[in-house]
N, C-alpha and C positions, 0 to 999 in steps of 0.2 A: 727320436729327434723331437725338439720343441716346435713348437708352432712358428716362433722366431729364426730359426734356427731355420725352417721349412721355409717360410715365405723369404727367407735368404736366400735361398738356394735355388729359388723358380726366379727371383729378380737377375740374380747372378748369369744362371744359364740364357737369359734373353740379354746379358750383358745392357743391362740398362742402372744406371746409377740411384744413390738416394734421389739426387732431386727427381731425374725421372719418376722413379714411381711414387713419389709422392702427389707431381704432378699430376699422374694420370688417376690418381684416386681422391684430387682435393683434399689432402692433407700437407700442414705444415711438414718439413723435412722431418724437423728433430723429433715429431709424433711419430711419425713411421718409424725411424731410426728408433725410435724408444721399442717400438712393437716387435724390432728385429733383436735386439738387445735382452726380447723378455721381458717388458711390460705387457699387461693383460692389452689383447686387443679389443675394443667395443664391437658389438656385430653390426654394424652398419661397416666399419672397416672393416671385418671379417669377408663381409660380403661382396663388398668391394675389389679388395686383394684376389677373392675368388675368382668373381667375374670377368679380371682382367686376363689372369691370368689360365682360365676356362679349366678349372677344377672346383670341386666341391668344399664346401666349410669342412666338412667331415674331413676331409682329404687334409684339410690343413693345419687342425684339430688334433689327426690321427689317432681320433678314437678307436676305430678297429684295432689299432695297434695295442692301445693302452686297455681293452677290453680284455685280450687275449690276453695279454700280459697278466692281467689279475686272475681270471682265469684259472690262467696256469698254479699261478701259484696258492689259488685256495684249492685246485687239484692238489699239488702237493700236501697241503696241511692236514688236507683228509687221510688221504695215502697215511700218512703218517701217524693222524688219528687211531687209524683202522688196528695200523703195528700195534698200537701200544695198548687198544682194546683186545684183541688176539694175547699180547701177552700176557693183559692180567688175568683172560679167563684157561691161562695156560698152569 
């Protein structure tokens, strides 16, 4: 899930609109709404959106997610690696 995507979703579950949380974090509507939509958000609004909503940047960020994520898949490449070293000394 995107970062936009994410701070959709904790606006949503507290059923508070764009303007509310624009309001509550001092930005213009269509800024927020830009942040929700997938524009890069600044980290002073980062922080912001955190705070309100009493989660971490990371949390919203979802780096652990995207950490694992790569992770995994240069686990794979190795794996993979490994086959095709194995087979040519086969």
């Amino acid at each position: 899930m995107s970062p936009g995507e994410y701070i959709k979703n904790l606006r949503i579950k507290k059923k508070w609109s764009l303007k509310t949380m624009a309001q509550k974090i001092t930005v213009p509507i269509n800024t927020y709404k830009g942040w929700e939509d997938g524009r890069k958000i600044p980290a002073e609004g980062l922080r912001k959106i955190a705070q309100v909503h009493g989660v971490s940047t990371t949390e919203i960020l979802n780096l652990s997610e995207v950490r694992t994520e790569s992770l995994t898949r240069v686990i794979y490449y190795l794996e993979e690696a490994i086959q095709l070293v194995k087979q040519a000394q086969s």
